[in-house]
C-alpha positions as CSV (number, residue, x, y, z in Angstrom):
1,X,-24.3,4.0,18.7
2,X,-23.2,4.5,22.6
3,X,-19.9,6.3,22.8
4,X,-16.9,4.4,22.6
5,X,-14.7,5.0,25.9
6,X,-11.1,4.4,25.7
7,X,-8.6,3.4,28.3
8,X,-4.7,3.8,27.7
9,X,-2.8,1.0,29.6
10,X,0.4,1.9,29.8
11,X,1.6,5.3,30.4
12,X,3.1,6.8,26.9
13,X,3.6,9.6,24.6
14,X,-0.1,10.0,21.9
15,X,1.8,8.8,19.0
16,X,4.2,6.5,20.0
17,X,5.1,3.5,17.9
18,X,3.1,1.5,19.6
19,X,0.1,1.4,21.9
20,X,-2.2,-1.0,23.6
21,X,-5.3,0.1,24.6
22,X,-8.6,-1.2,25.2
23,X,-12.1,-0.2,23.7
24,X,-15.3,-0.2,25.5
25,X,-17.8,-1.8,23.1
26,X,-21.4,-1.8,23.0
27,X,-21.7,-3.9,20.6
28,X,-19.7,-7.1,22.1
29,X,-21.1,-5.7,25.8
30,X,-17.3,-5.1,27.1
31,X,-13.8,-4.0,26.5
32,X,-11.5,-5.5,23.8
33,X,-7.9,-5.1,23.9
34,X,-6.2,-3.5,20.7
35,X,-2.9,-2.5,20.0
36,X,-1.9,0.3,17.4
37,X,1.4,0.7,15.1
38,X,1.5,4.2,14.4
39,X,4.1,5.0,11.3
40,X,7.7,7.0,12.9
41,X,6.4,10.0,10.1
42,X,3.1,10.4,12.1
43,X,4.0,13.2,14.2
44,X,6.2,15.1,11.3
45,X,3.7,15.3,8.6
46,X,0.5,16.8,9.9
47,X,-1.2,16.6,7.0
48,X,-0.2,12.9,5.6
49,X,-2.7,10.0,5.9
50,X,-2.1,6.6,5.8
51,X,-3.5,3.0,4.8
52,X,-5.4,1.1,7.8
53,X,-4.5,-2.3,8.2
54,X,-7.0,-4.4,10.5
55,X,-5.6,-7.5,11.9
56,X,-8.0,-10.3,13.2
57,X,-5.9,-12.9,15.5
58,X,-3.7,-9.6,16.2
59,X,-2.4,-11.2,19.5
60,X,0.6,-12.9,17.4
61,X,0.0,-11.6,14.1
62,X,0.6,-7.6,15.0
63,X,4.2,-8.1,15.2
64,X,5.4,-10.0,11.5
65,X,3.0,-7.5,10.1
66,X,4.8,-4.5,11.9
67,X,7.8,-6.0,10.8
68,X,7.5,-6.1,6.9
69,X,5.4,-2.8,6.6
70,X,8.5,-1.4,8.5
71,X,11.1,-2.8,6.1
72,X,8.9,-2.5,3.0
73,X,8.5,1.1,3.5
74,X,12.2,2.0,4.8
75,X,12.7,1.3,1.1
76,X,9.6,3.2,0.2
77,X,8.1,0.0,-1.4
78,X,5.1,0.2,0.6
79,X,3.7,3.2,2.2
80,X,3.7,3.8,5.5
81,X,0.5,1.7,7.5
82,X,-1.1,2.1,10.6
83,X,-2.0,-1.1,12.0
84,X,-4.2,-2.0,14.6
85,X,-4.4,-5.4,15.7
86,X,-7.6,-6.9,17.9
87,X,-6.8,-9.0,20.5
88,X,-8.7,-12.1,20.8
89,X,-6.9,-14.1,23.5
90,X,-5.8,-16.8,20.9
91,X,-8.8,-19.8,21.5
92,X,-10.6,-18.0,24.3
93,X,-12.4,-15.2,22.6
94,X,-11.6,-16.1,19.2
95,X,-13.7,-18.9,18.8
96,X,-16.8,-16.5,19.7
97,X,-15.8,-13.9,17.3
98,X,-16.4,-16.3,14.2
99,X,-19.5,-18.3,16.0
100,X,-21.6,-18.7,13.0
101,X,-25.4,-20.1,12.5
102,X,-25.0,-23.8,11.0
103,X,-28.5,-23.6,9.1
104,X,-27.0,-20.5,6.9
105,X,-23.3,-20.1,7.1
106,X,-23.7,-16.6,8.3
107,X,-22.5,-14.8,11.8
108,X,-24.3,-15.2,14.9
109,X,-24.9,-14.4,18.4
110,X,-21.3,-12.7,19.0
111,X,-20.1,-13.9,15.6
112,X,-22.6,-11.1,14.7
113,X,-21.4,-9.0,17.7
114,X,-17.9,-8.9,16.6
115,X,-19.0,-8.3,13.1
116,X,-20.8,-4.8,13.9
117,X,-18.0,-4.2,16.4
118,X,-15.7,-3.7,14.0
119,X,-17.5,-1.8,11.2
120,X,-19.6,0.4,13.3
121,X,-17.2,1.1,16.3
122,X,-14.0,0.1,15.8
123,X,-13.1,1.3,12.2
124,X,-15.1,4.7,12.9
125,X,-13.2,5.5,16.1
126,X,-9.7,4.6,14.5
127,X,-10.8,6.7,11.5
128,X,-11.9,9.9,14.0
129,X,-8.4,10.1,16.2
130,X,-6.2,9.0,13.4
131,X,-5.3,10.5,10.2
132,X,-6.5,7.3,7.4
133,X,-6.4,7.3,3.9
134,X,-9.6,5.3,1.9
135,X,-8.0,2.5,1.9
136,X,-8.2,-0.5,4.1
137,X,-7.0,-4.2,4.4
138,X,-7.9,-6.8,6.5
139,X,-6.2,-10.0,7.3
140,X,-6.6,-12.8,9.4
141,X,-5.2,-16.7,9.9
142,X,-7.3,-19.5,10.3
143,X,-10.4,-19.1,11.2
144,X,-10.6,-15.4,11.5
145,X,-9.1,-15.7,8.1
146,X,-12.4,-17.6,7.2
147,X,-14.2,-15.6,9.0
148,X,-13.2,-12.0,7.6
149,X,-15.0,-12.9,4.1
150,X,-18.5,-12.7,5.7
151,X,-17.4,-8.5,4.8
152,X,-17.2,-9.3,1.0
153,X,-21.1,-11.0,1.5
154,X,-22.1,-6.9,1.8
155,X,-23.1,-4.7,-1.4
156,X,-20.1,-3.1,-1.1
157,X,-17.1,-4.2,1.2
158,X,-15.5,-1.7,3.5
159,X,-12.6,-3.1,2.7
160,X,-10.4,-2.7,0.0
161,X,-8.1,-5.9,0.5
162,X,-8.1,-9.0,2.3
163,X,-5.1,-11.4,3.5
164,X,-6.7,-14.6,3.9
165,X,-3.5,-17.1,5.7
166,X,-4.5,-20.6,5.6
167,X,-8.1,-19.8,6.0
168,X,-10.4,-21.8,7.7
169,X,-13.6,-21.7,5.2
170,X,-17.1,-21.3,6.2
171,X,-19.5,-23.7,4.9
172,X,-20.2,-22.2,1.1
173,X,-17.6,-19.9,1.2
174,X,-16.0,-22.2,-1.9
175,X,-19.3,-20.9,-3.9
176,X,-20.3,-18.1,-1.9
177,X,-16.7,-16.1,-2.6
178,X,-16.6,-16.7,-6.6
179,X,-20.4,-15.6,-6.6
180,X,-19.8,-12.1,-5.1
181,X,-16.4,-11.9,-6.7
182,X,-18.1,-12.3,-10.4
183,X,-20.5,-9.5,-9.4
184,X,-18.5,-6.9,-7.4
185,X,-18.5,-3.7,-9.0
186,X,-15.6,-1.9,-6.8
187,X,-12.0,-2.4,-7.2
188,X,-10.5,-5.6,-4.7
189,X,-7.1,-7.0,-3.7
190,X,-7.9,-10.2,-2.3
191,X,-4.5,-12.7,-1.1
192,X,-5.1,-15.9,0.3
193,X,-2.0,-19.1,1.2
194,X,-1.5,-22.5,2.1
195,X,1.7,-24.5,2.8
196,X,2.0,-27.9,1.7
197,X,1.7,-29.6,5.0
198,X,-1.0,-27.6,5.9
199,X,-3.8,-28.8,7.9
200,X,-5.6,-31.6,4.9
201,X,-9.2,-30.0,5.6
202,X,-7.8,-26.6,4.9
203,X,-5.6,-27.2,1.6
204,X,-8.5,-29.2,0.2
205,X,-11.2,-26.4,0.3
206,X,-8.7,-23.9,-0.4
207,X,-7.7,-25.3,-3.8
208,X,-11.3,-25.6,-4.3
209,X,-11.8,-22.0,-3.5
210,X,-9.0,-21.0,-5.6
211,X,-10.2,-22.8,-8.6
212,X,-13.8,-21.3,-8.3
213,X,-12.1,-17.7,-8.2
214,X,-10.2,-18.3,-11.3
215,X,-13.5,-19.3,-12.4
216,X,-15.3,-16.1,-12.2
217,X,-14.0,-13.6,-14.6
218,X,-13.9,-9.9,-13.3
219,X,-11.0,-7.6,-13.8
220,X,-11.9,-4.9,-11.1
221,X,-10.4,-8.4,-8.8
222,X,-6.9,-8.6,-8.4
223,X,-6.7,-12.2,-7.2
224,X,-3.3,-14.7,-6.1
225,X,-2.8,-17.7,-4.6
226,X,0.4,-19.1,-2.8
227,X,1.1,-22.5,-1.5
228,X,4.4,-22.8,0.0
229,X,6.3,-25.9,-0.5
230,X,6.8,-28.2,2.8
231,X,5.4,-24.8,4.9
232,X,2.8,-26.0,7.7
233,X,0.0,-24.0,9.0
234,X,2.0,-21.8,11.0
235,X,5.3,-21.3,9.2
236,X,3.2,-20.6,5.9
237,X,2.5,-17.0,7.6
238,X,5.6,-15.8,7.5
239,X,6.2,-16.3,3.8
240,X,2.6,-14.9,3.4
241,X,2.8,-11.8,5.0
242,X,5.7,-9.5,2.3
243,X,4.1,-11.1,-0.4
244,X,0.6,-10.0,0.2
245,X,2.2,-6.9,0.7
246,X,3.8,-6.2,-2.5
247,X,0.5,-7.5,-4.0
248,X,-1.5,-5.0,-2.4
249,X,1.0,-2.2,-2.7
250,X,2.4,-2.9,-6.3
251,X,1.5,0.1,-7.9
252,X,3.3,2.1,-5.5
253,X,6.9,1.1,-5.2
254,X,9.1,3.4,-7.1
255,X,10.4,2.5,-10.7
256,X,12.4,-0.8,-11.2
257,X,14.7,-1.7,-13.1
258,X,12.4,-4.0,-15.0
259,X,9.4,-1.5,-15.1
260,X,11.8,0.9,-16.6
261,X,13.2,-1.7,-19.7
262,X,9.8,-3.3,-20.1
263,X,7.5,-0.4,-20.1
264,X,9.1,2.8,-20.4
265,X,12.5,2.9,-22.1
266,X,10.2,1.5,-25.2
267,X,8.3,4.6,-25.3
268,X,9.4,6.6,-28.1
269,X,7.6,10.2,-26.6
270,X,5.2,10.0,-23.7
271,X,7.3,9.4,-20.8
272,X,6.7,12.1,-18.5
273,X,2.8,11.6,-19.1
274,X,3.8,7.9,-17.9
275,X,5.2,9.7,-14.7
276,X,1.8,11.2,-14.1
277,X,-0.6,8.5,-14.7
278,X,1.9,6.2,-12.5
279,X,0.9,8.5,-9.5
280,X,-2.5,9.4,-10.0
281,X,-2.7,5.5,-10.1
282,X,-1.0,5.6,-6.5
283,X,-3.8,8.1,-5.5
284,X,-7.0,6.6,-7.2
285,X,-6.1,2.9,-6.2
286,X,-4.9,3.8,-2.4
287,X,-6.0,7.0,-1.5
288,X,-2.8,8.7,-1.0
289,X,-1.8,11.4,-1.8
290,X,2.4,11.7,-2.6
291,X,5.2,13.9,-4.2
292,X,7.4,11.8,-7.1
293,X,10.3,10.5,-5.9
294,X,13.5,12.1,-7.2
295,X,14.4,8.4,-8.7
296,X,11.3,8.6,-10.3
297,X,12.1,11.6,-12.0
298,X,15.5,10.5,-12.9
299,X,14.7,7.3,-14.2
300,X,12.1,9.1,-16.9
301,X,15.1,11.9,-17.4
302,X,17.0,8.5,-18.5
303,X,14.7,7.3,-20.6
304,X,13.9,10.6,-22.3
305,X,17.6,10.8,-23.3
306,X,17.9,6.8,-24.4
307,X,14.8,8.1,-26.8
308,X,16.3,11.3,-28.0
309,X,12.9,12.8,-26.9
310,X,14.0,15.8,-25.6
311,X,11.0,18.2,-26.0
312,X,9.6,16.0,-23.2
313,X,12.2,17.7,-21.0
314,X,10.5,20.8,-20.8
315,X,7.8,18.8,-19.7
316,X,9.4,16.9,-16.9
317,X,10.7,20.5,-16.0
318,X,7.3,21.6,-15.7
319,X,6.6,18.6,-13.4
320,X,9.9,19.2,-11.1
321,X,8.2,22.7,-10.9
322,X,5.0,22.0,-9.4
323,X,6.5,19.3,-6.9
324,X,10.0,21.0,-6.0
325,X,9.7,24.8,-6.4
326,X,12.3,25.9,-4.8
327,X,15.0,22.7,-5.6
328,X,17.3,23.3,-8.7
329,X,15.6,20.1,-10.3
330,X,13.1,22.2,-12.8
331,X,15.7,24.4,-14.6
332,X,18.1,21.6,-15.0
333,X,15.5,19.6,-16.7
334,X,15.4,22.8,-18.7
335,X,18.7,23.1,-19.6
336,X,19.8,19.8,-20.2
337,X,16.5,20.5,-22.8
338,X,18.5,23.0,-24.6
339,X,21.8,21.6,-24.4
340,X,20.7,18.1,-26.1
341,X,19.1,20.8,-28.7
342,X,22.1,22.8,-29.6
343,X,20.9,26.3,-27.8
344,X,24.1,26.4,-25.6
345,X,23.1,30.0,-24.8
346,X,19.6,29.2,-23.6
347,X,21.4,25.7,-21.7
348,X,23.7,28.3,-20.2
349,X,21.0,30.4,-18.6
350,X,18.9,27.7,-17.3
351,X,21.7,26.4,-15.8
352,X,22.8,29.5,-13.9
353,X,19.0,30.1,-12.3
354,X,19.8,26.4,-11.2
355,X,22.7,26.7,-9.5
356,X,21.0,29.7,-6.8
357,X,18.2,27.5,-6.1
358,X,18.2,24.5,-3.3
359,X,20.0,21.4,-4.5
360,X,17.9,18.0,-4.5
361,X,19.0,14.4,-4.3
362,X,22.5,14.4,-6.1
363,X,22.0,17.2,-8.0
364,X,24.2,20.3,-6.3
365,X,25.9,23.5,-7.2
366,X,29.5,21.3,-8.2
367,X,27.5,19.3,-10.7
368,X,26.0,22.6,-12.3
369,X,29.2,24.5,-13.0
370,X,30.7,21.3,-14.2
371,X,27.7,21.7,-17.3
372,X,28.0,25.6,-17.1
373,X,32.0,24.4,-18.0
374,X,30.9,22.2,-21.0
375,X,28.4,24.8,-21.9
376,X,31.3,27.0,-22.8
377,X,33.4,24.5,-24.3
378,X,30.5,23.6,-26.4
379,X,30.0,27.3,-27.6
380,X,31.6,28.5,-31.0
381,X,31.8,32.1,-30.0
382,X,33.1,31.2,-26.8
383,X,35.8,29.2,-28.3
């Protein structure tokens, strides 16, 4: 493979927001413009990594996906992304990228180019300078949203998700997709959408599609559909993009309210082994690696004391241990333990190692000697 050469455009910082530069491909025989989103947590965690989102049609699609991965994961819905977004002049070069052979429906001449482009050069040069986790989506509108499934015609796809919005279907994609869906043996998020007044040739063979899918049974596929009511072709992207998103990234939004009554507060012991298996979920389905949130933490605290379970609190404090060594969080845990057991003396203690350690969230040093307070009041030989 000839060495990728790459020009910055615009003067700028390395790992700035956002940057536009172009690649020199030997696959498509020229430079291609790209622009990258790189997450505002880039340059402060050294050793994080971070889902790749590739955008076909990323001329005007780049910016509403910046956009919702920037609001989804200022409320830590969905982790941080970087994005990189191909530029393919709108008709001019786009049309080429997705030229495909008539006779067999599959990509040719610089359909073909564009194909190796990005799995042998781009992906592995974005994957060299930047810091990715194993876990990659692709997304595309139209025809490039048509034409990104000629990826899931491999063994195995180098992608882990696909946004298909309002795609424009190869011939035999409406088979050719169920088929390979029915025998894929990794793991796939796979999102595809329609409006109501879409273009008629689209919303026909995409309902055909979707019934085919729902056709092939295979649960390692994790498969939805959306039409939007009176959306056109256009507009239909928009209400597309956040919930794709939150399909993708279900697993690793923090514990709702609904998560919490429907699946945990029912417990009656096992909640902190709930905690774990939530986050190695996070790391086996994306890749990522992350500490548990404090709400996290809190909300199985909650549900431990709805349940009475309280020997699971010296498990959550061995948790808080291994995550947040130095915070206060572990010996609470600890004490509240032996304070919902009766052993005020042992509550007492646990307390007091808590209260010279680093507070965390809203626990602090005013809350502790409030409990360190009750603690006596609670003790017959203190009375």
């Amino acid at each position: 493979m000839k060495q990728i050469i790459l020009f910055l455009f615009f003067s700028t910082t390395l790992f700035s927001q956002k940057i536009t530069e172009k690649i020199e491909s030997y696959q498509l025989g020229g430079s291609r413009e790209i622009t990258i989103g790189i997450p505002e947590s880039y340059e402060k965690n050294p050793n994080k990594k971070y889902p790749l989102l590739v955008l076909l049609d990323g001329d005007y699609l780049f910016d509403p996906f910046y956009g919702a991965l920037s609001y989804g994961s200022y409320w830590e819905d969905i982790p941080e992304t970087i994005i990189i977004g191909i530029s393919q002049n709108k008709n001019e070069d786009r049309i080429d990228d997705c030229n495909y052979d008539d006779l067999n429906s599959l990509p040719s001449g610089k359909g073909a180019a564009f194909f190796s482009f990005i799995g042998s050069e781009l992906i592995p040069f974005i994957e060299k300078k930047y810091r990715v986790a194993p876990f990659r989506i692709i997304a595309g509108h139209g025809i490039t949203a048509g034409y990104m499934n000629f990826f899931l015609y491999k063994d195995f796809s180098i992608f882990n998700a696909y946004i298909s919005l309002s795609p424009e279907l190869i011939p035999e994609m409406d088979t050719r997709i169920p088929e390979r869906f029915s025998t894929l043996k990794q793991p796939l998020f796979y999102y595809q959408s329609t409006g109501s007044q879409d273009i008629k040739d689209i919303l026909n063979a995409v309902q055909k599609l979707d019934i085919n899918i729902n056709t092939a049974s295979n649960p390692l596929i994790n498969y939805s559909y959306d039409q939007f009511k009176g959306a056109s072709h256009y507009s239909a992207v928009l209400h597309s993009i956040p919930n794709a998103l939150y399909q993708i990234f279900d697993c690793y939004k923090p514990i709702s309210m609904t998560e919490f009554s429907e699946k945990i507060a029912i417990l009656p012991e096992g909640q902190v082994q709930y905690l774990i298996d939530k986050y190695n979920t996070i790391n086996k389905t994306l890749g990522l690696k992350i500490p548990i949130r404090i709400s996290d933490f809190k909300a199985i605290e909650a549900a431990i004391l709805k349940n009475k379970a309280y020997k699971e609190l010296d498990k959550l404090a061995n948790l808080a241990d291994k995550y947040y060594p130095d915070s206060m969080l572990a010996d609470y845990e600890l004490g509240l333990m032996h304070e919902k057991l009766g052993d005020y003396k042992k509550a007492t203690k646990a307390y007091q190692r808590a209260i010279t350690l680093d507070k965390i969230g809203d626990l602090n040093r005013d809350f502790l000697f409030e409990k360190l307070d009750e603690m006596q009041n609670m003790d017959p030989k203190k009375k």
